[in-house]
DRENMI-722194 format. One line per field, with one value per residue (C-alpha): x, y, z. Coordinates in Angstrom, 3 decimals, padded with zeros to 6 digits, always signed. Last residue first. Layout:
<pts>
px	X, ...
py	Y, ...
pz	Z, ...
</pts>
This chain:
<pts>
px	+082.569, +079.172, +077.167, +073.805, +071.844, +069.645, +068.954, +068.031, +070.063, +069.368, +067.406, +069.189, +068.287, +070.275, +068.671, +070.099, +069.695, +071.742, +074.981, +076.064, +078.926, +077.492, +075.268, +073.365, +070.628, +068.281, +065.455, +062.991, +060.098, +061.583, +064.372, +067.026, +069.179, +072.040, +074.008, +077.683, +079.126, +081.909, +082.104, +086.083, +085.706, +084.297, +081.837, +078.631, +079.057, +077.033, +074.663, +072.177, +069.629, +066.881, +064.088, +063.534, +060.132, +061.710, +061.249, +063.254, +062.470, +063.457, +066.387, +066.582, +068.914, +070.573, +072.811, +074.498, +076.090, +073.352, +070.256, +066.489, +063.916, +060.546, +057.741, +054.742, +053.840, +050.622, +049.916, +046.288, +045.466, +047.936, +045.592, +047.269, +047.630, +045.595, +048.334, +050.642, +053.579, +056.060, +058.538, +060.627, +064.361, +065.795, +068.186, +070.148, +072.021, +073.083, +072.107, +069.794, +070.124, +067.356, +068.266, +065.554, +065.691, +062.419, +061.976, +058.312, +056.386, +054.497, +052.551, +053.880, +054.224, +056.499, +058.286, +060.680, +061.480, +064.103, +063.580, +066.028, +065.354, +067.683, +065.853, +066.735, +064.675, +061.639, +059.157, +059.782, +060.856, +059.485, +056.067, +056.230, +057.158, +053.801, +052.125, +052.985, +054.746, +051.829, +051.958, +052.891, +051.990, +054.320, +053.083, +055.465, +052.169, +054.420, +056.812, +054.103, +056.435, +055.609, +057.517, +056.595, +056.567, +058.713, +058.447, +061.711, +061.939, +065.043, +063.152, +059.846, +059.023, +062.067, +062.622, +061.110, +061.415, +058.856, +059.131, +055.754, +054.449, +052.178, +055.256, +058.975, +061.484, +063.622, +066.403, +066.273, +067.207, +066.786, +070.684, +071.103, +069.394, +069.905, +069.537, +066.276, +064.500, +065.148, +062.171, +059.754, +058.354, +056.598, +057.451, +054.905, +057.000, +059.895, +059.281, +061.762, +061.550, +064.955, +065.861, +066.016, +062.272, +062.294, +064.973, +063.231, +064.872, +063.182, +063.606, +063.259, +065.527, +066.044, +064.604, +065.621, +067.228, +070.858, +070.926, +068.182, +068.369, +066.148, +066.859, +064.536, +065.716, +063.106, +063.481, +060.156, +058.018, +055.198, +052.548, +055.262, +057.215, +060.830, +062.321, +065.840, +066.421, +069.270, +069.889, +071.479, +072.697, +074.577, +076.869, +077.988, +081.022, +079.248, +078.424, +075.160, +073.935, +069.934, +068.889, +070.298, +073.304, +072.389, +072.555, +075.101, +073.768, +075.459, +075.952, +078.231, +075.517, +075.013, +076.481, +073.549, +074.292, +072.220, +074.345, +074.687, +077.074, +077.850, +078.553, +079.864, +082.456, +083.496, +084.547, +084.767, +082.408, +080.059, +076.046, +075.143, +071.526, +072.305, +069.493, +068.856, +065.371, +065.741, +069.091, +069.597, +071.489, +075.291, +078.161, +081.093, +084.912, +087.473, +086.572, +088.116, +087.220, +083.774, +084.033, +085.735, +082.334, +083.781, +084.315, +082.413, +083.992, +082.264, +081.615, +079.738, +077.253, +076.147, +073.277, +072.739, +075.066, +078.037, +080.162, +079.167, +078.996, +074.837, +071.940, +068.944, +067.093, +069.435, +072.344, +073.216, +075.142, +077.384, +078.271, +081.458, +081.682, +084.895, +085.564, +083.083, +085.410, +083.528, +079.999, +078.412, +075.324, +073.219, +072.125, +069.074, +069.936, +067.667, +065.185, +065.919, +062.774, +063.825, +061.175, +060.227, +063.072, +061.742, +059.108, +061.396, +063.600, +060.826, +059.371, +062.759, +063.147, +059.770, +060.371, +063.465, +061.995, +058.516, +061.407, +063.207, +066.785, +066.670, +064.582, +066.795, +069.796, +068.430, +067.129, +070.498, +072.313, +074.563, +075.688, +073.356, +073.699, +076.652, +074.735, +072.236, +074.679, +076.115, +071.935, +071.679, +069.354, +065.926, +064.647, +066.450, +064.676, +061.451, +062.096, +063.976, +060.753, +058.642, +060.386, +059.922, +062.689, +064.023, +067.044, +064.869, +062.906, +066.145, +067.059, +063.837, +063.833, +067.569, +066.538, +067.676
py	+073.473, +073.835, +077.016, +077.022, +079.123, +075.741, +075.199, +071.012, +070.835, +074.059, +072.785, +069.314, +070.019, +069.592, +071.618, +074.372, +076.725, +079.680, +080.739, +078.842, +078.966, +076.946, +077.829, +076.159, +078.085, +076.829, +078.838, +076.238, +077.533, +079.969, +077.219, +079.210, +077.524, +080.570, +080.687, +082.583, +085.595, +086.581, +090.616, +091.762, +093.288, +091.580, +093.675, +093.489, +089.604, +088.693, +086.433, +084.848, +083.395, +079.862, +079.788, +076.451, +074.918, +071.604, +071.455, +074.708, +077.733, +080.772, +082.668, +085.689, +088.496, +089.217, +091.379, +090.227, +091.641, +090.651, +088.395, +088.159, +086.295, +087.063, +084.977, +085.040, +088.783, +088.577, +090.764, +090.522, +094.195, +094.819, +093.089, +091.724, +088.069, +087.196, +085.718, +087.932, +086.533, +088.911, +086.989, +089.730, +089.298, +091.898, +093.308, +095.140, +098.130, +098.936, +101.929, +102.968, +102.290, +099.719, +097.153, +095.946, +092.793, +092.839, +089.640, +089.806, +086.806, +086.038, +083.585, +080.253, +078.041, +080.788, +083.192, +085.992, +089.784, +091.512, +094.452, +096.609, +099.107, +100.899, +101.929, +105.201, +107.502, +105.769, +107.434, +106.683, +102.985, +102.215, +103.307, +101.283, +097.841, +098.682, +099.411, +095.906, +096.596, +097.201, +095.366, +096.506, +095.732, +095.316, +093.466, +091.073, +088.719, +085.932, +087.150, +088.576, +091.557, +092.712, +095.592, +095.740, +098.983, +101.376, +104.695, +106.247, +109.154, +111.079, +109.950, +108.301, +104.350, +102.987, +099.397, +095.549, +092.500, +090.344, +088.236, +086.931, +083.236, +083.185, +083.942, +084.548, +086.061, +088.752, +089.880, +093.377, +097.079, +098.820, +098.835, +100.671, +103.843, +106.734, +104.522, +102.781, +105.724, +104.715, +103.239, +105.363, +105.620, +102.164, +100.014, +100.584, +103.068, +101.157, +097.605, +097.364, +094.126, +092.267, +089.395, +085.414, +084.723, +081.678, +082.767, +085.816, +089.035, +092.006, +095.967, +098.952, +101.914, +105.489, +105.378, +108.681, +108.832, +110.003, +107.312, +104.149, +100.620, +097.840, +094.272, +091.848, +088.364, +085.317, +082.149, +080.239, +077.334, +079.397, +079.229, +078.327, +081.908, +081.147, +084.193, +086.083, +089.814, +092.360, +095.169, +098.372, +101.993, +103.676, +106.219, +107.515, +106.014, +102.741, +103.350, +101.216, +099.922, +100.668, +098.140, +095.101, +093.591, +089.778, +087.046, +084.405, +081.002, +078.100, +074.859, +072.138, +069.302, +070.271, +073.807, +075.417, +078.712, +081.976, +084.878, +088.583, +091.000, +093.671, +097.454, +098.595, +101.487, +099.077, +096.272, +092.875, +092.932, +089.361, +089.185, +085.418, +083.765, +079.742, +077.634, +074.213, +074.977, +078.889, +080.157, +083.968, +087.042, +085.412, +087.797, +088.040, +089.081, +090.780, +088.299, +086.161, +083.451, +083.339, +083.100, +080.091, +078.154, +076.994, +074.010, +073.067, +072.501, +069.683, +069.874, +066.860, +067.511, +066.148, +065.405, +064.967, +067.494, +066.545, +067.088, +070.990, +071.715, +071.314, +070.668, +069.017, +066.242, +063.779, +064.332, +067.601, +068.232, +071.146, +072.611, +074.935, +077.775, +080.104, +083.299, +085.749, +085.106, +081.856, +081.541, +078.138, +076.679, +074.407, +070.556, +068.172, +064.861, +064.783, +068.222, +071.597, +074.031, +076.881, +076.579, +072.759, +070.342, +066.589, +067.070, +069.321, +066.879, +064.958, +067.620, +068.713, +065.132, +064.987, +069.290, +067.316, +064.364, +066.797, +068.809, +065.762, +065.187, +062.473, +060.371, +061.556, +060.385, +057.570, +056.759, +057.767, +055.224, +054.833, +058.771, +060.403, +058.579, +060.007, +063.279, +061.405, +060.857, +064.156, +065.484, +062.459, +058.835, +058.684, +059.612, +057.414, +054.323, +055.890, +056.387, +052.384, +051.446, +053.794, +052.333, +049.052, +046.825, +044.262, +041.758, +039.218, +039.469, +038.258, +036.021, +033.896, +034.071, +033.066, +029.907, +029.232
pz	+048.338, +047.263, +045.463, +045.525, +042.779, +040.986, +044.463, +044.603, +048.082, +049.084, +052.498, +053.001, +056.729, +060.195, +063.282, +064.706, +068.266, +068.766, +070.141, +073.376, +075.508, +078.845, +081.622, +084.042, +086.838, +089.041, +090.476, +091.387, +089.456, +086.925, +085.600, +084.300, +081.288, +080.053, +077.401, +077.305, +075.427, +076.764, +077.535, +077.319, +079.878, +083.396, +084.765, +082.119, +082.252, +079.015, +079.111, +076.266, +078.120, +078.171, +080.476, +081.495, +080.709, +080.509, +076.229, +076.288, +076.205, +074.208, +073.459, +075.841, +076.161, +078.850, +081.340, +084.410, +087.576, +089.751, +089.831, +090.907, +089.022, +088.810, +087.131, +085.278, +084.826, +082.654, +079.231, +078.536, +078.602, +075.969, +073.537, +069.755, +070.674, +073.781, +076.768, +075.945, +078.286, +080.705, +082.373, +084.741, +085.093, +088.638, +088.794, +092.064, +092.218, +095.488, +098.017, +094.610, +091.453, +090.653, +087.856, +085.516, +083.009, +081.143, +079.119, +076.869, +075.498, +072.281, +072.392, +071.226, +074.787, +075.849, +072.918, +073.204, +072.868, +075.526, +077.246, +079.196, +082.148, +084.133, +086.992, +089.042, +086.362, +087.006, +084.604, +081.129, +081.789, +084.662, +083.366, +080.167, +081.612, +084.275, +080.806, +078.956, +075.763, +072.616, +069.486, +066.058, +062.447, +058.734, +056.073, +053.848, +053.332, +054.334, +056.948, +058.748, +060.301, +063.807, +066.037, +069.848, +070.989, +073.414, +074.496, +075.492, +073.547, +071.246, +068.160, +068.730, +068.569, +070.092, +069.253, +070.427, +067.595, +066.516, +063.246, +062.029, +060.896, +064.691, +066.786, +065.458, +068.203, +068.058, +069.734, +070.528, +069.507, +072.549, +072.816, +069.921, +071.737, +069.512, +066.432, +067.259, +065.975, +062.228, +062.112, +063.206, +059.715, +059.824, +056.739, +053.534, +051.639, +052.556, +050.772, +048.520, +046.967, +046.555, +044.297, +043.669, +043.739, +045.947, +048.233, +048.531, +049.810, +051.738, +051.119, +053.749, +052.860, +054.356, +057.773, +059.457, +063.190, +062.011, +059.167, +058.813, +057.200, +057.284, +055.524, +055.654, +054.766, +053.229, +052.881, +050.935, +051.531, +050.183, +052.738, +055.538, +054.763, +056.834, +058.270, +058.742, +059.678, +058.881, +060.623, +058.809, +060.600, +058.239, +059.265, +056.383, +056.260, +056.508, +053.115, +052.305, +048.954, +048.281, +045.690, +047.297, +046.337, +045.287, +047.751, +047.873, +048.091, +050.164, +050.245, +052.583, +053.197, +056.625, +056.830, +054.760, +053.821, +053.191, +052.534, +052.563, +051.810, +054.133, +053.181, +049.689, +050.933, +054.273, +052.021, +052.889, +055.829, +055.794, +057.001, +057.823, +057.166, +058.279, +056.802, +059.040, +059.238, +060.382, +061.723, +062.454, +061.253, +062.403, +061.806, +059.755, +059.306, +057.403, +054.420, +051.580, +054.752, +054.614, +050.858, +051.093, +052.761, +056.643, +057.533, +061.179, +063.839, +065.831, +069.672, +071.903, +074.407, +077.645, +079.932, +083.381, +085.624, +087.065, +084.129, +083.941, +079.680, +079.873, +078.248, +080.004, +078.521, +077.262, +074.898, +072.770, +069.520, +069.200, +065.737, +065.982, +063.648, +063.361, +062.423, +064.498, +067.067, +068.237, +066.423, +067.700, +066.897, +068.589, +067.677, +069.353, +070.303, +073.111, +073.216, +073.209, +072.152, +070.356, +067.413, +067.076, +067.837, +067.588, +065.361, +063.389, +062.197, +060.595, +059.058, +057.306, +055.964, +054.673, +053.382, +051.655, +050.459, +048.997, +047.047, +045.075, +045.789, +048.116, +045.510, +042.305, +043.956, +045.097, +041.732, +039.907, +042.443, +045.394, +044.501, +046.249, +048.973, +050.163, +050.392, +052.645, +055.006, +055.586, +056.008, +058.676, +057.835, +059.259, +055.809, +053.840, +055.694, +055.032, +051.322, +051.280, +052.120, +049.870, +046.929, +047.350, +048.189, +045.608, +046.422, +048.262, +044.676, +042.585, +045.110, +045.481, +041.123, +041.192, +043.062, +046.702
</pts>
């Protein structure tokens, strides 16, 4: 063979060894940075990352579980474990199809210069974790991306917290799609009274306060913490359920369009209402979700009466924005528990946070319930990832 045969057997076009890149992991791609200064520059360049991101997703699109997909552990609120999944149903139990493996993951050093921190959300790979180092100053914030080891610290926010003062502060954590942009609300109230409202852009690099336009019944939630629920994104807009009077019980559905940074609210099904403000033998919790990408509503009731007994309720809007179109799927009896949900998965299984309400200290444990045939795995679950070189090209990213 001729040096002219070799020397084009030797070339591949660009968009060949792009698609070949693409199918490659986040700890892989890293390596290939530095093959060459054009794959460096390739993997580096926004459209390979959203390509790369796009591709994940097709696979694993908002809480749904899938082969090969990856969740997140938080053990202690110290430690990070990364646990990737094998064939259609996830479980820990042997004799059930599936399986998972367990990675630790390495923490960024300035996890570990503090007292301790906690998990906002994950969005596209994109970790959004709150961190006490000082109780006088409050939480800092960060965005970190575990895969390729980067993270951004976020700026103090205009209004700083003293959690001497009894500072109630909850933290949220969104993707904009019309700007490809992170963003984290931050709401925080004192003795039933919403003092400060502001949001964070990745994109911008700084807070916006935003209270003057945030619903006044914020601060509400206070009395009742537990109201305060998981949230679940639905049409570009966080969802989350909270008191909407101080020292009441009526409940409403809290929506933020993460993009145009607007604040609306949706309505809780009426018979949910009722047994809430009426029924005072029924203990009645709520829990925000998402089913087939409406927006859909837990309710996990227990009845005191001879014996307690509770009771999960699916509740699904099927008309965004009308009350009257909220439909009770599916009931589900079960004792001793308490939830909060997750999602589904790509089974139609019902996936749970547990927490065992009679066996101190609580562990935290997931939950797969299948609403037709009643079946029920579990495992010690967090929250649902998927790999991304999001932060890769951040000109603010820190790596370790």
């Amino acid at each position: 063979m001729d040096s002219t045969s070799s020397s084009k057997l030797t070339y591949i076009p660009e968009e060949i060894v792009r698609e070949i890149l693409l199918r490659l992991p986040a700890k892989s791609l890293i390596r290939c940075t530095a093959v060459c200064k054009s794959w460096s520059f390739l993997i580096k360049r926004c459209n390979f990352i959203d390509a790369h991101l796009s591709r994940k997703l097709s696979f694993q699109s908002n809480h749904q579980i899938v082969d090969g997909c990856q969740l997140l552990l938080l053990e202690n609120h110290t430690k990070f474990n990364l646990l990737s999944c094998y064939g259609d149903i996830l479980s820990l139990n042997p004799a059930l199809p599936g399986g998972a493996a367990v990675t630790e993951l390495m923490n960024p050093p300035i996890l570990n210069e503090n007292t301790g921190f906690a998990m906002v959300q994950t969005r596209n790979g994109l970790v959004c974790l709150t961190c006490t180092k000082d109780h006088k100053a409050g939480d800092d914030i960060f965005i970190w991306n575990p895969s390729i080891r980067r993270y951004v610290g976020l700026p103090r926010p205009n209004f700083i917290v003293n959690l001497k003062n009894y500072n109630i502060v909850h933290h949220f954590f969104g993707y904009d799609s019309h700007t490809n942009d992170y963003k984290v609300l931050r709401c925080v109230s004192d003795n039933f009274t919403l003092v400060a409202v502001e949001i964070y852009s990745l994109a911008r690099g700084s807070w916006k306060t935003l209270t003057t336009s945030a619903p006044t019944y914020f601060g509400f939630d206070v009395a009742a913490d537990w109201l305060f629920s998981y949230w679940a994104v639905v049409n570009d807009a966080l969802h989350w359920v909270q008191l909407r009077e101080r020292r009441g019980k009526n409940l409403v559905i809290v929506s933020f369009d993460i993009s145009t940074e607007l604040f609306g609210e949706l309505m809780i099904p009426q018979d949910v209402s009722v047994r809430i403000i009426e029924y005072p033998n029924v203990d009645c919790h709520v829990w925000i979700s998402k089913h087939k990408g409406s927006v859909a509503l837990v309710e996990c009731s227990t009845m005191f009466i001879a014996s307690s007994q509770t009771q999960l309720h699916l509740w699904v809007m099927e008309e965004y924005g009308v009350v009257e179109s909220w439909t009770k799927l599916y009931t589900y009896s079960r004792a001793q528990y308490s939830f909060f949900s997750l999602g589904f998965n790509v089974n139609r299984e019902h996936v749970f946070m547990l927490d065992f309400r009679k066996t101190p200290p609580s562990p935290s444990l997931m939950n797969f319930y299948n609403w037709q045939n009643q079946r029920t795995d579990r495992g010690d679950i967090m929250d649902f990832f998927v790999e991304s070189l999001v932060l890769l090209g951040h000109p603010n990213a820190i790596s370790y």
